[in-house]
TIMI-2910 file (N, C-alpha, C, CB; in pm, 1 decimal, decimal comma, always signed):
<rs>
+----------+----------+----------+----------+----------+----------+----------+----------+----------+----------+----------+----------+------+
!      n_x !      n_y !      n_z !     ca_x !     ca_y !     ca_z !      c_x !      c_y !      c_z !     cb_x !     cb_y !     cb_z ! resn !
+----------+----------+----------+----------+----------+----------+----------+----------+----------+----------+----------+----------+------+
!   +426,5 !  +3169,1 !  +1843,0 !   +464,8 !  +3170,0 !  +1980,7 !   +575,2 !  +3273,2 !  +1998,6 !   +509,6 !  +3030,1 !  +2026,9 !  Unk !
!   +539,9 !  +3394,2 !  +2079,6 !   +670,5 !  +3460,9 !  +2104,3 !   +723,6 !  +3466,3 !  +2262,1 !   +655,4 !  +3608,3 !  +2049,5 !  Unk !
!   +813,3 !  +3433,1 !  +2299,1 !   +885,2 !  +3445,3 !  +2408,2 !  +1048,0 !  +3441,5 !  +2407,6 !   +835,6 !  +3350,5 !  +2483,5 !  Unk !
!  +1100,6 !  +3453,3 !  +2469,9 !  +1234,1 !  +3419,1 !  +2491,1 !  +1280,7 !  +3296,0 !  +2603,1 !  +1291,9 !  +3547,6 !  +2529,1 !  Unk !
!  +1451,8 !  +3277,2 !  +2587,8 !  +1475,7 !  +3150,9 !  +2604,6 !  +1458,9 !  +3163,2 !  +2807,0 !  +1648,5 !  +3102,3 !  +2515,3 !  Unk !
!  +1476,7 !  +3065,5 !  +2872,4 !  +1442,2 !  +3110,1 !  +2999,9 !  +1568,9 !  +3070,6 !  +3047,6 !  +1312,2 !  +3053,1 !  +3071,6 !  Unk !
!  +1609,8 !  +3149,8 !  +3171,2 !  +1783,8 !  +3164,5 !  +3266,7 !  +1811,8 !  +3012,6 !  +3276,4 !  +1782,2 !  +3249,2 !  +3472,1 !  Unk !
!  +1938,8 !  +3051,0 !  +3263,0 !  +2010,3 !  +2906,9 !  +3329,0 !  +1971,8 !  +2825,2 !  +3418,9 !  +2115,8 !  +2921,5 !  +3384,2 !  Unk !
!  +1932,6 !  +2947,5 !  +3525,6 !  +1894,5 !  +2827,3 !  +3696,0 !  +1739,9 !  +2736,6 !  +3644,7 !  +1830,3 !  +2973,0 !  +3908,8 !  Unk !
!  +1648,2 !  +2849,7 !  +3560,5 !  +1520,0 !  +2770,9 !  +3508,6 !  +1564,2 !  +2614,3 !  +3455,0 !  +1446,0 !  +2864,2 !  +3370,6 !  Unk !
!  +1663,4 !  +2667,4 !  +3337,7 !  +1658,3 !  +2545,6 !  +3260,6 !  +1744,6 !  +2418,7 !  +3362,5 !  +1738,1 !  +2580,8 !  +3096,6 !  Unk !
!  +1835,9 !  +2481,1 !  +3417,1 !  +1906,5 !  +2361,3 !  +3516,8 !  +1809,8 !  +2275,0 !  +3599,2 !  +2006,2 !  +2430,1 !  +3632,0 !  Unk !
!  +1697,1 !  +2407,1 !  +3615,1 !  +1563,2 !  +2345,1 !  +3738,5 !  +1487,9 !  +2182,5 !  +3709,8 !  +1400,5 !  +2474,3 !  +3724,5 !  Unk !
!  +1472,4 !  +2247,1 !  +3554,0 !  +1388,7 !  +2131,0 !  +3465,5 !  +1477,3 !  +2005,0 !  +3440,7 !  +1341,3 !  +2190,9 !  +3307,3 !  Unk !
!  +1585,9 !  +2030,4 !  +3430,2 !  +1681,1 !  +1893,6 !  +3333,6 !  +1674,3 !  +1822,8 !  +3490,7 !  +1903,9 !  +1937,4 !  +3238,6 !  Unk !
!  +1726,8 !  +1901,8 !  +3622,8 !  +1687,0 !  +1844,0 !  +3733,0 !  +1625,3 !  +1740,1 !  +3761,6 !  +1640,8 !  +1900,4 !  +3776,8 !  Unk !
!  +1459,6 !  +1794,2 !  +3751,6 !  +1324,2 !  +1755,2 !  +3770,1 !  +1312,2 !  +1627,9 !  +3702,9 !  +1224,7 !  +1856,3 !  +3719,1 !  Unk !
!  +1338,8 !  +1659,9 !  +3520,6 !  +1355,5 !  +1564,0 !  +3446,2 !  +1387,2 !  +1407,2 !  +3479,2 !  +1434,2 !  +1611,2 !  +3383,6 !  Unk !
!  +1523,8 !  +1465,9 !  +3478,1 !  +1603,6 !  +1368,2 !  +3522,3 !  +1589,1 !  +1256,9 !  +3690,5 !  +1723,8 !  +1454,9 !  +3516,6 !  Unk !
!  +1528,1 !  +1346,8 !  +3736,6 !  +1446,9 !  +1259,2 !  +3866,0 !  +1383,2 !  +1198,3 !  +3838,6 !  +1375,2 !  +1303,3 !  +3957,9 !  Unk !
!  +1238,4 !  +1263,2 !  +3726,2 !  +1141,1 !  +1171,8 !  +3662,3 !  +1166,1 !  +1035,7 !  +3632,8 !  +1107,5 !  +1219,4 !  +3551,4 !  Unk !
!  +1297,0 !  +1027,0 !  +3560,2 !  +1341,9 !   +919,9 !  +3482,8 !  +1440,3 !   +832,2 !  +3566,5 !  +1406,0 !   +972,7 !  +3355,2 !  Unk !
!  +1443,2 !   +887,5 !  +3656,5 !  +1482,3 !   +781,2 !  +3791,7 !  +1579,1 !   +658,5 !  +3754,6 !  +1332,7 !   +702,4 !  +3856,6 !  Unk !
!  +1548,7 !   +542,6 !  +3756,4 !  +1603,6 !   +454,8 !  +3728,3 !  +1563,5 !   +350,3 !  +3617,0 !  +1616,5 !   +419,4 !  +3826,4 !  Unk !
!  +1448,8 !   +440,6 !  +3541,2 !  +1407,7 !   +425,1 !  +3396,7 !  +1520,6 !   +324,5 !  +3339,1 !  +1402,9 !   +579,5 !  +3311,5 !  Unk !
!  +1482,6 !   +269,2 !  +3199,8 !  +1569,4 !   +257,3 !  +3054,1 !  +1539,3 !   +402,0 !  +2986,7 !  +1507,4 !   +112,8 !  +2936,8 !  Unk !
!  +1510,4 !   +476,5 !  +3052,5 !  +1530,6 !   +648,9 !  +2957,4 !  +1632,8 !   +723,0 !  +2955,2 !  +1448,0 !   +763,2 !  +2998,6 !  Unk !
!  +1721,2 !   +794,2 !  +2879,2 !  +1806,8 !   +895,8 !  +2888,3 !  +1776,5 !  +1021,8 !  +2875,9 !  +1885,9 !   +880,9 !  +2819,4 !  Unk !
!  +1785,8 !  +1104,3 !  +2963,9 !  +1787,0 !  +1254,0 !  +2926,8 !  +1891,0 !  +1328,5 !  +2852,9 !  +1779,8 !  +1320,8 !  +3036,0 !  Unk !
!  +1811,9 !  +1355,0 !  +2727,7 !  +2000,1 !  +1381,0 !  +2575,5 !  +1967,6 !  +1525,9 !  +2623,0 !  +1988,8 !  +1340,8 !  +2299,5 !  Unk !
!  +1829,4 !  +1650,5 !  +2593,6 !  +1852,1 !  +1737,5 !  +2602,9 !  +1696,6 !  +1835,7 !  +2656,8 !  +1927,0 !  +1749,5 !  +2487,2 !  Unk !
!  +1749,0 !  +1955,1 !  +2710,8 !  +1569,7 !  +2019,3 !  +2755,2 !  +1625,1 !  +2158,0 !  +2732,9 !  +1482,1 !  +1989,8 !  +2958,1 !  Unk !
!  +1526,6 !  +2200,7 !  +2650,2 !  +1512,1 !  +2378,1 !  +2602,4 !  +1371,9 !  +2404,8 !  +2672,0 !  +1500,4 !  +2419,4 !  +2395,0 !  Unk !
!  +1393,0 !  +2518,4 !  +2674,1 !  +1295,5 !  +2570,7 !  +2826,7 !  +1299,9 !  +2733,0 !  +2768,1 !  +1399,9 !  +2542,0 !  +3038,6 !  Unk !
!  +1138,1 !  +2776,5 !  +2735,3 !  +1100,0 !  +2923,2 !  +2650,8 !  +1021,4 !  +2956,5 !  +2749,2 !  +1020,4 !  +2927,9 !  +2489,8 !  Unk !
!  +1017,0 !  +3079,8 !  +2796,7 !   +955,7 !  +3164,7 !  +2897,0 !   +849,4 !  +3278,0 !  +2831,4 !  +1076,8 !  +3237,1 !  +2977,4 !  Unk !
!   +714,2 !  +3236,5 !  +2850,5 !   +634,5 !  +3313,4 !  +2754,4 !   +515,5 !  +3410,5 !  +2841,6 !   +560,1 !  +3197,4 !  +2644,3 !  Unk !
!   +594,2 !  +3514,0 !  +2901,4 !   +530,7 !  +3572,4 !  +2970,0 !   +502,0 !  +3502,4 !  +3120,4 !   +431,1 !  +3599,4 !  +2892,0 !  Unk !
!   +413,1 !  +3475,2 !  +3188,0 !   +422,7 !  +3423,5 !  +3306,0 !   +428,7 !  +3223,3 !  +3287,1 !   +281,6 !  +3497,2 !  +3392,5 !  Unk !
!   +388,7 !  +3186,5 !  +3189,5 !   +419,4 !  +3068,7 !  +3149,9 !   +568,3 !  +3021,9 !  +3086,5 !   +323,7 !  +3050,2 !  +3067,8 !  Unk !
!   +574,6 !  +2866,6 !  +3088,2 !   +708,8 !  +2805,9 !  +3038,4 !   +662,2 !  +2720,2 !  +2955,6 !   +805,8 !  +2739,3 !  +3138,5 !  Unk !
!   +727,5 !  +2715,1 !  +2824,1 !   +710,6 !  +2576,7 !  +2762,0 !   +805,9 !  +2494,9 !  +2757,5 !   +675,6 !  +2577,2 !  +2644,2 !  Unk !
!   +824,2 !  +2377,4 !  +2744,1 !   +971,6 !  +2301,7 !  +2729,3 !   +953,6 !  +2173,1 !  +2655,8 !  +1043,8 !  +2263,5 !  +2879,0 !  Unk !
!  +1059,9 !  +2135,0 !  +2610,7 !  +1095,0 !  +2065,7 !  +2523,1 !  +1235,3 !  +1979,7 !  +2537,5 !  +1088,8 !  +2147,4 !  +2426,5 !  Unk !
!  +1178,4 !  +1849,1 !  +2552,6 !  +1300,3 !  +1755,9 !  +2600,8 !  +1289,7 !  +1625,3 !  +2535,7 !  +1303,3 !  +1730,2 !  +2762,0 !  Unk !
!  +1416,5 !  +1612,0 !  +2508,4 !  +1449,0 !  +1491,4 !  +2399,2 !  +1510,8 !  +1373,3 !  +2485,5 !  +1569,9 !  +1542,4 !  +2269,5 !  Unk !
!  +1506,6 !  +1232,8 !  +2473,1 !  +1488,9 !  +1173,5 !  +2543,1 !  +1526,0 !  +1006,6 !  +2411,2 !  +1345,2 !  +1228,5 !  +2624,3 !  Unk !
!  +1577,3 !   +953,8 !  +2519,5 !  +1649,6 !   +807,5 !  +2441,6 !  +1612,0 !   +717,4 !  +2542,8 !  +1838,0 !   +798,6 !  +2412,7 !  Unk !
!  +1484,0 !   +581,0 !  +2433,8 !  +1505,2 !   +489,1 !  +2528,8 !  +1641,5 !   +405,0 !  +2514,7 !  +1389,4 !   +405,2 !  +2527,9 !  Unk !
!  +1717,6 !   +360,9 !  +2649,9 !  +1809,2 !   +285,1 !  +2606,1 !  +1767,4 !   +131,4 !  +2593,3 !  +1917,4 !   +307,6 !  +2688,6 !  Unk !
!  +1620,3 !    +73,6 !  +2618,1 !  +1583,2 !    -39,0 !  +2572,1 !  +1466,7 !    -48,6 !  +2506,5 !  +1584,7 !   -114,8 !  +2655,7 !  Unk !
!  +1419,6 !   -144,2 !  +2476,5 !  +1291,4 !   -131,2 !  +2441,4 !  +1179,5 !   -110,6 !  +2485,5 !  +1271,5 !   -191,0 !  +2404,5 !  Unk !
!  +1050,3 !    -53,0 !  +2493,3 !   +947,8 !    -34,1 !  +2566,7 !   +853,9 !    -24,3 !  +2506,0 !   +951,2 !    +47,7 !  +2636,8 !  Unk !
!   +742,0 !    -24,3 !  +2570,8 !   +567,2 !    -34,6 !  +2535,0 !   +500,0 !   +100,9 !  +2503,2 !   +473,9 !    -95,4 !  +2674,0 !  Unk !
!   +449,2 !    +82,2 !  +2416,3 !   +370,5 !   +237,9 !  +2431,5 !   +347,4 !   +269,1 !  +2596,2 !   +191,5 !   +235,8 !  +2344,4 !  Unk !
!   +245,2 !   +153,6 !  +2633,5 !   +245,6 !   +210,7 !  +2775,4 !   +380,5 !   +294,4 !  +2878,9 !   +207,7 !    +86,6 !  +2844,9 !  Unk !
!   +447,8 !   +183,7 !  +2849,2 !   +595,6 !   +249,8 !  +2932,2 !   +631,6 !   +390,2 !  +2899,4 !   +740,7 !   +165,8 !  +2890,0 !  Unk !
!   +610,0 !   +451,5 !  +2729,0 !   +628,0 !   +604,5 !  +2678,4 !   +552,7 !   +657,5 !  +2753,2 !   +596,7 !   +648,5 !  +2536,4 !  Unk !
!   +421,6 !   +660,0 !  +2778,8 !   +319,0 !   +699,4 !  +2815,7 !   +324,7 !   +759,9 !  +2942,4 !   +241,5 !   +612,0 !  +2805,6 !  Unk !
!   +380,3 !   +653,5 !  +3070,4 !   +389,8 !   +661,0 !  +3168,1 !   +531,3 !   +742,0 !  +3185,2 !   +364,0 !   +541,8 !  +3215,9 !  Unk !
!   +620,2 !   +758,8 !  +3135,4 !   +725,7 !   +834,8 !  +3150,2 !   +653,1 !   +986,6 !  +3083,9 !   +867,3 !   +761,4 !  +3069,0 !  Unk !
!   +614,2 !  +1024,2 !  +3022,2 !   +564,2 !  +1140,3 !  +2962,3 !   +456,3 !  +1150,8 !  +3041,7 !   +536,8 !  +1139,7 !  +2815,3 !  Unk !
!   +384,4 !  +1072,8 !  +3099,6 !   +241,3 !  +1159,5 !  +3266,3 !   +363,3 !  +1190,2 !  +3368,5 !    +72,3 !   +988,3 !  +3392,9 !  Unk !
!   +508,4 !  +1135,5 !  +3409,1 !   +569,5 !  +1134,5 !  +3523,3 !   +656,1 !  +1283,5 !  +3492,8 !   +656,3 !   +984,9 !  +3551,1 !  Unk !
!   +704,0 !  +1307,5 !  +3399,8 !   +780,9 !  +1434,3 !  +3339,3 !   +682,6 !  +1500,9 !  +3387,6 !   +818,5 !  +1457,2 !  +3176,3 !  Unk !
!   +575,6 !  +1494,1 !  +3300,0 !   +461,9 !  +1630,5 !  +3308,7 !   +440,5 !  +1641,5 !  +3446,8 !   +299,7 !  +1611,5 !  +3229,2 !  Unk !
!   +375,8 !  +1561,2 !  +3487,2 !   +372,4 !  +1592,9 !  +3679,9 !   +456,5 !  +1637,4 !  +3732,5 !   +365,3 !  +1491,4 !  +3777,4 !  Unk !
!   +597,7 !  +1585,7 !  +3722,4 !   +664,4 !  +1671,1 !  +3774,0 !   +695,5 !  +1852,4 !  +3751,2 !   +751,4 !  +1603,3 !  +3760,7 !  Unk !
!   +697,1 !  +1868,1 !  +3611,1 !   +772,4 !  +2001,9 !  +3552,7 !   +623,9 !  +2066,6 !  +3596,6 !   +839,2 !  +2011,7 !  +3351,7 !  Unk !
!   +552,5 !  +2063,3 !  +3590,4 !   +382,7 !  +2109,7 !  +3686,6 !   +408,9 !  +2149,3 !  +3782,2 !   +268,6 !  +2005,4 !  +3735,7 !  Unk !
!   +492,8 !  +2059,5 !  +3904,6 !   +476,0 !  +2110,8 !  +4013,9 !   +630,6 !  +2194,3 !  +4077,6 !   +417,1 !  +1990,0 !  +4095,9 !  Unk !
!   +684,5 !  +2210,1 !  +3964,9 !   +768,7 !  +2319,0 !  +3925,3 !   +737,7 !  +2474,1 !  +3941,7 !   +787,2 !  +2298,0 !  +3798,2 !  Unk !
!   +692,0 !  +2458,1 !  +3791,7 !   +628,4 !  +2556,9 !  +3742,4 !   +495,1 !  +2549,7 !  +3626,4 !   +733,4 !  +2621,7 !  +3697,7 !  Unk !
!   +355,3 !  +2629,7 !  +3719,3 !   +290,5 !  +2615,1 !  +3669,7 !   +201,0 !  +2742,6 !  +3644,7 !   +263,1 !  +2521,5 !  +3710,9 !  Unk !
!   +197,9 !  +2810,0 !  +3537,3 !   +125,3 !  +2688,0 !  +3394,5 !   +253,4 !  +2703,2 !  +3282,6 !    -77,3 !  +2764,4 !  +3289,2 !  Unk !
!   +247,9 !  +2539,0 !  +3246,8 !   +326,3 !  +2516,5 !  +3238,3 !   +325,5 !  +2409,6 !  +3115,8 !   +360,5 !  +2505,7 !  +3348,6 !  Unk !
!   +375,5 !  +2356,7 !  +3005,8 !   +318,6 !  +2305,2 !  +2892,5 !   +504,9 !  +2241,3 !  +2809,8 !   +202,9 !  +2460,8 !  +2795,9 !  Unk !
!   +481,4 !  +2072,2 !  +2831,5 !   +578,4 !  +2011,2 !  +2797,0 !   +596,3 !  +1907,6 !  +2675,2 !   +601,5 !  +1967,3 !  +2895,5 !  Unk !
!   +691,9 !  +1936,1 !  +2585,0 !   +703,4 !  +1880,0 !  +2475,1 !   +788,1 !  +1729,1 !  +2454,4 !   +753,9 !  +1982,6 !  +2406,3 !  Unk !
!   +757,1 !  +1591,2 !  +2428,7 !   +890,0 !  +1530,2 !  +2489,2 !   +906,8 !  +1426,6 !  +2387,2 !   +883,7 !  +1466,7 !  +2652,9 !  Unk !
!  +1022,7 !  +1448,1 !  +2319,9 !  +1054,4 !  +1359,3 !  +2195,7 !  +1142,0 !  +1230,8 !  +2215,7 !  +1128,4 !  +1445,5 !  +2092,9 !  Unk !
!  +1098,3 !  +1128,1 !  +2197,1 !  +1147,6 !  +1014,2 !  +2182,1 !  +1245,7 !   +987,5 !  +2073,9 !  +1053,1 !   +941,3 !  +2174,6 !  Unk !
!  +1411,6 !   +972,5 !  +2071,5 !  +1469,1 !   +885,3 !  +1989,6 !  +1563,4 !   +841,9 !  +2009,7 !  +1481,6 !   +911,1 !  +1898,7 !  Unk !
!  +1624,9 !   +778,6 !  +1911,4 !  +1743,5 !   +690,3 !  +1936,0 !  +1893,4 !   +768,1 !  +1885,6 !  +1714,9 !   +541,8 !  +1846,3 !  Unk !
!  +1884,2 !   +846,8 !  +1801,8 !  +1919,6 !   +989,4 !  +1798,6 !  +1970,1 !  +1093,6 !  +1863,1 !  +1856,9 !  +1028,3 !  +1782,4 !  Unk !
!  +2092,7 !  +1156,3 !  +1893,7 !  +2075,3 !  +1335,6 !  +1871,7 !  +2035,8 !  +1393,6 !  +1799,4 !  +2154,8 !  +1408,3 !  +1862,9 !  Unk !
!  +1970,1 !  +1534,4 !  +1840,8 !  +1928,3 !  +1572,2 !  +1760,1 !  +2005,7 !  +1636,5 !  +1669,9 !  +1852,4 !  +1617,3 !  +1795,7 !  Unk !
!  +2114,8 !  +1704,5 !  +1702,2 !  +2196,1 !  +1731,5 !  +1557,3 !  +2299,9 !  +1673,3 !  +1507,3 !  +2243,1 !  +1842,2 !  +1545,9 !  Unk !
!  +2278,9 !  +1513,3 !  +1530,2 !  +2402,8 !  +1423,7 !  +1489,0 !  +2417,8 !  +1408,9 !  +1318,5 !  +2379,5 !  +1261,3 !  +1560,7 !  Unk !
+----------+----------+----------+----------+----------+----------+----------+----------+----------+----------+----------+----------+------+
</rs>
């Protein structure tokens, strides 16, 4: 994959979006990297449940992200990691 990282206002756009997604969720938004690959974006966002949940419940938070960062910017292709974790703790 070659691209570079995408502007500030992009990535502010997404953690935005994100973070709407997750509304009033048990989800946390820890972090979102956002690569600009020619007229496309990929992104990648890490994410803490703060309770417990169902596969279904992952599921449905990862169709609600994607819908949203879609009607962002599209085409458009989102990565979204579940843990309990930072990632460079």
């Amino acid at each position: 994959m070659l691209g570079e990282s995408a502007g500030p206002e992009t990535i502010e756009k997404w953690r935005r979006c994100i973070s709407e997604a997750l509304g009033v969720t048990t989800f946390s938004l820890i972090e979102v990297a956002v690569t600009k690959m020619g007229w496309s974006h990929f992104g990648v966002a890490t994410i803490r449940p703060d309770a417990s949940s169902s596969v279904d419940g992952f599921d449905e938070i990862k169709d609600r992200i994607n819908h949203t960062v879609q009607s962002i910017h599209s085409p458009s292709r989102m990565e979204i990691y579940f843990t309990g974790n930072y990632p460079y703790a």
